[in-house]
KOLDO-374628 format. One record per residue (C-alpha): x, z, y. Coordinates in Angstrom, 3 decimals, always signed. Each point is the difference from the previous one (the first is absolute). Layout:
! residues N
PT, X, Z, Y
...
! end
This chain:
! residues 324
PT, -172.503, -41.653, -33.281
PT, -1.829, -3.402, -0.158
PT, -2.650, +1.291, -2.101
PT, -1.169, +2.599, +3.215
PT, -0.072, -2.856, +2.559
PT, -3.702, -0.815, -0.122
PT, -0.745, -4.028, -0.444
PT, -1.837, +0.195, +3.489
PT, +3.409, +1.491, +2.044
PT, +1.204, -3.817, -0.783
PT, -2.868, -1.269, +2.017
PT, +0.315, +2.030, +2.883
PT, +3.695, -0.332, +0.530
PT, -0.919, -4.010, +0.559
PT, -2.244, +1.102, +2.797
PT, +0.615, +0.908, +3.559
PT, -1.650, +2.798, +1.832
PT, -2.741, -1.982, +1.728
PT, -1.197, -1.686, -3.279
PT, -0.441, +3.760, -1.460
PT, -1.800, +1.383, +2.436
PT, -2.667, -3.077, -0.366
PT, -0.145, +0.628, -3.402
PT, -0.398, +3.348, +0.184
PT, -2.728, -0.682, +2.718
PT, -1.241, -2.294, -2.659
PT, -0.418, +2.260, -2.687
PT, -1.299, +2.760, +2.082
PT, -3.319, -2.365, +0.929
PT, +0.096, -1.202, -3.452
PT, -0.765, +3.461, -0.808
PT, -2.666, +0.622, +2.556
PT, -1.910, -3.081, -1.453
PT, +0.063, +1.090, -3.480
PT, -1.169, +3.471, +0.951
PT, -2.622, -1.469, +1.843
PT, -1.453, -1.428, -3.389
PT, +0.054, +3.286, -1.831
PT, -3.390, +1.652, -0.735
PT, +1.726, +3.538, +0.979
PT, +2.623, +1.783, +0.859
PT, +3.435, +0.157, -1.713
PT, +0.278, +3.105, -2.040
PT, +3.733, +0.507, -1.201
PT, +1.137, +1.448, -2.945
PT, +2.876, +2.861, +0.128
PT, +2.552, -2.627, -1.223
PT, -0.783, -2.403, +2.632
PT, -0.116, +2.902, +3.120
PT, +3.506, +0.819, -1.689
PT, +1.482, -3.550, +0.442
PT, -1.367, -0.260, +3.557
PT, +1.661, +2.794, +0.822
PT, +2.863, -0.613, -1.545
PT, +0.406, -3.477, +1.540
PT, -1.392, +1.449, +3.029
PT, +2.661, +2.751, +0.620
PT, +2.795, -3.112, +0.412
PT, -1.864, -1.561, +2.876
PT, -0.454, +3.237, +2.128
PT, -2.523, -0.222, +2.984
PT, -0.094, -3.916, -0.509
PT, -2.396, +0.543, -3.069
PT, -2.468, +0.625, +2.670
PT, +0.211, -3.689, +0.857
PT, -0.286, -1.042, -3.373
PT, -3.072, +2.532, -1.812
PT, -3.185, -1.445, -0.541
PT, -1.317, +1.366, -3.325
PT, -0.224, +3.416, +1.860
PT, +0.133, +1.317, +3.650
PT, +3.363, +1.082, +1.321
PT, -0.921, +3.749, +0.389
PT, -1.399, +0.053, -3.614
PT, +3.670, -1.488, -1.162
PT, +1.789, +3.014, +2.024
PT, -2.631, +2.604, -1.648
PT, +1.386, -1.542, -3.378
PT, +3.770, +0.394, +1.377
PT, -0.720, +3.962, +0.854
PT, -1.518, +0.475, -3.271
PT, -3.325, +1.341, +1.295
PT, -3.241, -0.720, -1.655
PT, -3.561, +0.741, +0.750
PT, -1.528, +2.814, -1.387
PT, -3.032, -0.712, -1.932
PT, -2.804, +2.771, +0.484
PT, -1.338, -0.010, -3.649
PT, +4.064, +0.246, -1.255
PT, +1.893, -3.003, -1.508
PT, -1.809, -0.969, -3.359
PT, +2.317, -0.012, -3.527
PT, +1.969, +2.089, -1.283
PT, +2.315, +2.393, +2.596
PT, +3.418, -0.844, +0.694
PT, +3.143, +0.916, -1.765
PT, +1.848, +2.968, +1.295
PT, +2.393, -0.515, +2.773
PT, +3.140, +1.482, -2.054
PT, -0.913, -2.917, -2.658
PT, -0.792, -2.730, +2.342
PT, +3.424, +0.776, +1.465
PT, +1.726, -0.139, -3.227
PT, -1.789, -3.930, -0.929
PT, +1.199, -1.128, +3.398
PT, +3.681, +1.643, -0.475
PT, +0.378, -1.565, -3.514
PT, -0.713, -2.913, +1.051
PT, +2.262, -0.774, +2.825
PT, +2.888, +2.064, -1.919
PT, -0.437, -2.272, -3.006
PT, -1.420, -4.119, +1.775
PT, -0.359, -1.385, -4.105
PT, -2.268, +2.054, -1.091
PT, -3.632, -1.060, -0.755
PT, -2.851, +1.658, +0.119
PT, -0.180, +1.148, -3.870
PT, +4.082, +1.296, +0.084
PT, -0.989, +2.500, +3.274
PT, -2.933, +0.783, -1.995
PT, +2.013, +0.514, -3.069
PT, +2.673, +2.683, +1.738
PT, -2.853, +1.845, +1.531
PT, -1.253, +0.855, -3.130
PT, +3.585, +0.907, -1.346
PT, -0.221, +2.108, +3.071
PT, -2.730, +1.977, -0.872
PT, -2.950, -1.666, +1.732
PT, -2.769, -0.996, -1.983
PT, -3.031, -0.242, +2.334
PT, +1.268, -3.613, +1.388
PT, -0.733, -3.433, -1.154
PT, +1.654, -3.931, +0.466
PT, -2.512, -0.238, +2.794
PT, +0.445, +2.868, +1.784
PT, +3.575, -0.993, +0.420
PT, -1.046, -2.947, +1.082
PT, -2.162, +1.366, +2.489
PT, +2.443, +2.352, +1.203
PT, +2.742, -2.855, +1.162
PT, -2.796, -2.515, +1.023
PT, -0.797, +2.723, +2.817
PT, +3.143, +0.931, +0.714
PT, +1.060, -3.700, +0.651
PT, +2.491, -0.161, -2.888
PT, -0.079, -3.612, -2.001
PT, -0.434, -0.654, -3.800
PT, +3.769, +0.157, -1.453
PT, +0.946, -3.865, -0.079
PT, -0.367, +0.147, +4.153
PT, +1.686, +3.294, +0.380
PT, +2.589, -0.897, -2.358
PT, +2.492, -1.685, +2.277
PT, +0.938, +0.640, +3.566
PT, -1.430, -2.122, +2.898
PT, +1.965, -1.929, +2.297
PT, +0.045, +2.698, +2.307
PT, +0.956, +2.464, -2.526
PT, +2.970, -1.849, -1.148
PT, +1.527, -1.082, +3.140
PT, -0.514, +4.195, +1.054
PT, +1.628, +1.034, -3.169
PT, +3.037, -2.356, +0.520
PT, +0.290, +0.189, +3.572
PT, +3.530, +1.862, +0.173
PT, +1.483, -2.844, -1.784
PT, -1.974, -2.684, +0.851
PT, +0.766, -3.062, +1.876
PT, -1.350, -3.110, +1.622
PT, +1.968, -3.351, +1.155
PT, -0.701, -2.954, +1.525
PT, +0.978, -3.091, +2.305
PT, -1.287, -0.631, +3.648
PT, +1.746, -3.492, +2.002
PT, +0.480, +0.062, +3.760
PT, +0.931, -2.600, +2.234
PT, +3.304, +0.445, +2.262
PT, +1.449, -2.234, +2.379
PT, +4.017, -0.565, -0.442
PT, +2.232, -2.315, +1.770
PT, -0.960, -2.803, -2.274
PT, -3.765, +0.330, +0.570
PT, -2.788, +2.091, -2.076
PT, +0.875, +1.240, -3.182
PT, -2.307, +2.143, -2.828
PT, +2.205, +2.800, -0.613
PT, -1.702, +2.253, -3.414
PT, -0.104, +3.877, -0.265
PT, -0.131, +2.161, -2.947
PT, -1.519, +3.044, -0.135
PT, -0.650, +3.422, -1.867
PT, -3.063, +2.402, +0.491
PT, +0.112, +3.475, -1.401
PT, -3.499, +0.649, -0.871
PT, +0.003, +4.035, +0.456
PT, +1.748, +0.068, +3.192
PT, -0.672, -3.820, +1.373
PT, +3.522, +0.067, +0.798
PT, +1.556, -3.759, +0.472
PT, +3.403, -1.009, -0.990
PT, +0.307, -3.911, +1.661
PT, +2.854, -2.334, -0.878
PT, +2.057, -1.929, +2.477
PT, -1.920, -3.323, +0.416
PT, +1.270, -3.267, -1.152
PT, -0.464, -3.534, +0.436
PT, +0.614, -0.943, -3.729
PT, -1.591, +2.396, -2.161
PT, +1.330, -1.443, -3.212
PT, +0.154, +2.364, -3.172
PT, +3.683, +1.654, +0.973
PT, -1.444, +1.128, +2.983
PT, -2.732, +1.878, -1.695
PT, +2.265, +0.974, -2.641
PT, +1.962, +1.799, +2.650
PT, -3.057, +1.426, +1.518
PT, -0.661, +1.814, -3.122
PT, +3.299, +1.866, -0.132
PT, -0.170, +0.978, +3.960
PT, -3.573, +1.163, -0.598
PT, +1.353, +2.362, -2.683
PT, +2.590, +1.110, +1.753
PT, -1.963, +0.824, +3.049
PT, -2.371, +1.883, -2.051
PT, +2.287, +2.048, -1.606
PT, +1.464, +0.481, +3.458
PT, -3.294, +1.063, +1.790
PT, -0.492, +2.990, -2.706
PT, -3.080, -2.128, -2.509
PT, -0.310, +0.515, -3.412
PT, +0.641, -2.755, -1.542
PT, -1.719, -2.885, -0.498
PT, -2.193, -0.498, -2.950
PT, -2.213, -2.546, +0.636
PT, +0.210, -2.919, +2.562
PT, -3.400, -2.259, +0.974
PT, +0.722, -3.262, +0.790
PT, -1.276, -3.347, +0.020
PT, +0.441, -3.181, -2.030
PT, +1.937, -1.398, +2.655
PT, +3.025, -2.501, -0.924
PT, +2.570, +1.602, +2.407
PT, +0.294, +2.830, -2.161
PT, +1.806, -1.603, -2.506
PT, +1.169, +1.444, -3.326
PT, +3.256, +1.752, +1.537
PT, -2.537, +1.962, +2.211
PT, -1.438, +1.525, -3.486
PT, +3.162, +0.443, -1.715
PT, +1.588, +2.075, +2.881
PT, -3.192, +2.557, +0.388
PT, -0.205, +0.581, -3.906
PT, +3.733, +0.533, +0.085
PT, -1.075, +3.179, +2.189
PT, -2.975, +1.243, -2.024
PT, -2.739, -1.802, +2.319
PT, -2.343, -2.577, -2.042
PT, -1.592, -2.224, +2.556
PT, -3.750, -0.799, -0.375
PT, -1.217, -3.994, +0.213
PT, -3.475, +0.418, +1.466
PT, -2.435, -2.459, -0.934
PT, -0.406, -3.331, +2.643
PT, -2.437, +0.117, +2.390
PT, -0.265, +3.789, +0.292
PT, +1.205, +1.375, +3.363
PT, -2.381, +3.125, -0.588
PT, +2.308, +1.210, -2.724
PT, +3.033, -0.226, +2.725
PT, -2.029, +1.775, +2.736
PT, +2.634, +1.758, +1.908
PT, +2.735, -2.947, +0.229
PT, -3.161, -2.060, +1.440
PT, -0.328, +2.704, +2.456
PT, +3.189, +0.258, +1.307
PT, +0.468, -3.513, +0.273
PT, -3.250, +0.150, +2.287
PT, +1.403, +2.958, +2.245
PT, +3.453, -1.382, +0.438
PT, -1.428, -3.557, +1.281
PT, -2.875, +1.562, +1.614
PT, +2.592, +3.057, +1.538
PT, +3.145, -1.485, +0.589
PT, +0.771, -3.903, -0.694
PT, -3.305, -1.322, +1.594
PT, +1.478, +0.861, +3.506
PT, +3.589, -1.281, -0.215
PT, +2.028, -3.349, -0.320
PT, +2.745, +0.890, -2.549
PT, +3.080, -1.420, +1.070
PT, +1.860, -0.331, -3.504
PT, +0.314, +2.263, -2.789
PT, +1.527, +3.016, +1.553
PT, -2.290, +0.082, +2.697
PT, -3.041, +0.075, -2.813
PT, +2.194, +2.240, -1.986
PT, +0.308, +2.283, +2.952
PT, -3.736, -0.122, +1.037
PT, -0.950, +1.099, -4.132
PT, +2.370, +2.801, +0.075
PT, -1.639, +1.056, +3.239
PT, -3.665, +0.083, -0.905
PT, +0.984, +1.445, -3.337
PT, +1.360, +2.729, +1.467
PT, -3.673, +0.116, +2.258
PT, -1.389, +0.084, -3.375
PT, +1.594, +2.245, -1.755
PT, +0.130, +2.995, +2.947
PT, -3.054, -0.279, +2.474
PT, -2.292, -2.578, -1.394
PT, -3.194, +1.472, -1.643
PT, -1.233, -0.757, -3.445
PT, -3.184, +0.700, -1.058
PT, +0.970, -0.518, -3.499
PT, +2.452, +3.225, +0.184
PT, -2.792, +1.959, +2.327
PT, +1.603, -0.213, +2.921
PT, -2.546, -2.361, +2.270
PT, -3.165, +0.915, +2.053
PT, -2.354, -1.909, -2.374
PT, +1.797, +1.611, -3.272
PT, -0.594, +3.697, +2.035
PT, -3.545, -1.234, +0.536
PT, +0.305, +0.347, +3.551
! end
């Protein structure tokens, strides 16, 4: 999993949200300057439109923000696949028919490890001779599909969608409380599922030793189980010390192998980040807790909120997911 996590996600987990957006600014007049010295304008190749688009798709209308190789309706003329029609006809050779254009593309995403020379290799077993290496090339370069070694393994994205029903998150937030013997830093453990961003939360503690999250484990199980889940394959957590070695043991006893992210990589832990941000932001930003059961009672309250009316845009269900 290492091996996906590009070298410059490590940088930007260091960084808050102000110092990105001034290096993004940054780059963005960087850009501008070194267009400036070019004798002409930039003509891109099919492979470059591809990975603009591609990279492009991710950021939705922000790209507009962002584009300044091209204008912003030229990159949505790309994105509907219209071209314009030259009056004297496109020079070269004509294109491929449809039914075999359709057949390169579906080989390709049916079979990610195959180069250019083994597609071109079962077309001919299949009977088509009038096709070359390049044309295959050509045919996946428009249609957006990378060589073999990029299309080989799943994105980030793509993994975390293909494991969602049994994939899990976990992570620590502190809070203080008053008690009778002044303010204390009581600990909570919890569990995101990442299909339904459902939230299983411990009782907090004010000595999270490794016991505690040893029992943890086992409840979370059990209140998996109980809630209807599959169950859990995979658990992402940090490299925190609370965890503790019992806090492994008890989760492979059950058939769910907990993930160590790397350090310094909150991206990769996006939705326990999240929650941690709505529950302060929600909840325990506008009360005193007055001991553990009182912050015990206020978490099972908002989780509730959470779980039945609170809109997520993640799952669709929020104005700016609808678009509205």
């Amino acid at each position: 999993m290492l091996r996906l996590v590009d070298p410059i996600l490590f940088v930007l987990a260091s960084t808050t949200h102000n110092e990105l957006a001034r290096q993004v600014q940054f780059l963005k007049e960087e850009n501008r300057i070194l267009r400036a010295h070019l004798p002409g304008r930039v003509v891109l190749t099919p492979a470059e439109r591809s990975r603009l688009l591609r990279l492009g798709k991710a950021l939705g209308s922000a790209v507009r923000e962002l584009l300044t190789v091209v204008s912003y309706q030229t990159f949505r003329r790309w994105q509907r696949g219209r071209r314009k029609k030259s009056k004297t006809g496109s020079p070269g050779r004509p294109h491929k028919a449809e039914e075999l254009r359709a057949l390169v593309v579906r080989l390709a995403m049916e079979n990610r490890t195959w180069g250019y020379s083994r597609l071109l290799g079962k077309l001919l077993k299949l009977g088509f001779r009038d096709i070359s290496r390049t044309c295959v090339r050509d045919i996946l370069i428009a249609h957006g599909i990378q060589p073999a070694p990029a299309r080989g393994g799943p994105t980030w994205d793509e993994f975390v969608k293909a494991h969602a029903k049994t994939l899990w998150a976990c992570d620590y937030f502190t809070r203080p409380v008053l008690t009778l013997t002044g303010w204390k830093t009581a600990t909570v453990l919890f569990f995101v599922h990442i299909q339904t961003r459902r939230i299983i939360v411990s009782s907090p503690t004010l000595h999270p030793d490794h016991a505690w999250s040893q029992r943890q484990a086992e409840v979370f199980i059990d209140k998996a189980t109980k809630q209807g889940f599959e169950p859990p394959k995979i658990l992402l957590k940090d490299g925190d010390g609370k965890f503790g070695p019992g806090f492994t043991r008890s989760l492979r006893a059950h058939g769910c192998n907990p993930k160590r992210l790397p350090v310094r990589t909150p991206q990769l832990n996006a939705y326990t980040e999240c929650w941690v941000r709505s529950v302060r932001r929600e909840c325990l930003d506008h009360f005193i807790p007055l001991g553990l059961r009182h912050l015990d009672y206020l978490l099972r309250q908002y989780t509730a909120y959470y779980h039945q009316e609170r809109p997520h845009q993640g799952l669709g269900t929020s104005c700016r997911a609808r678009g509205e």
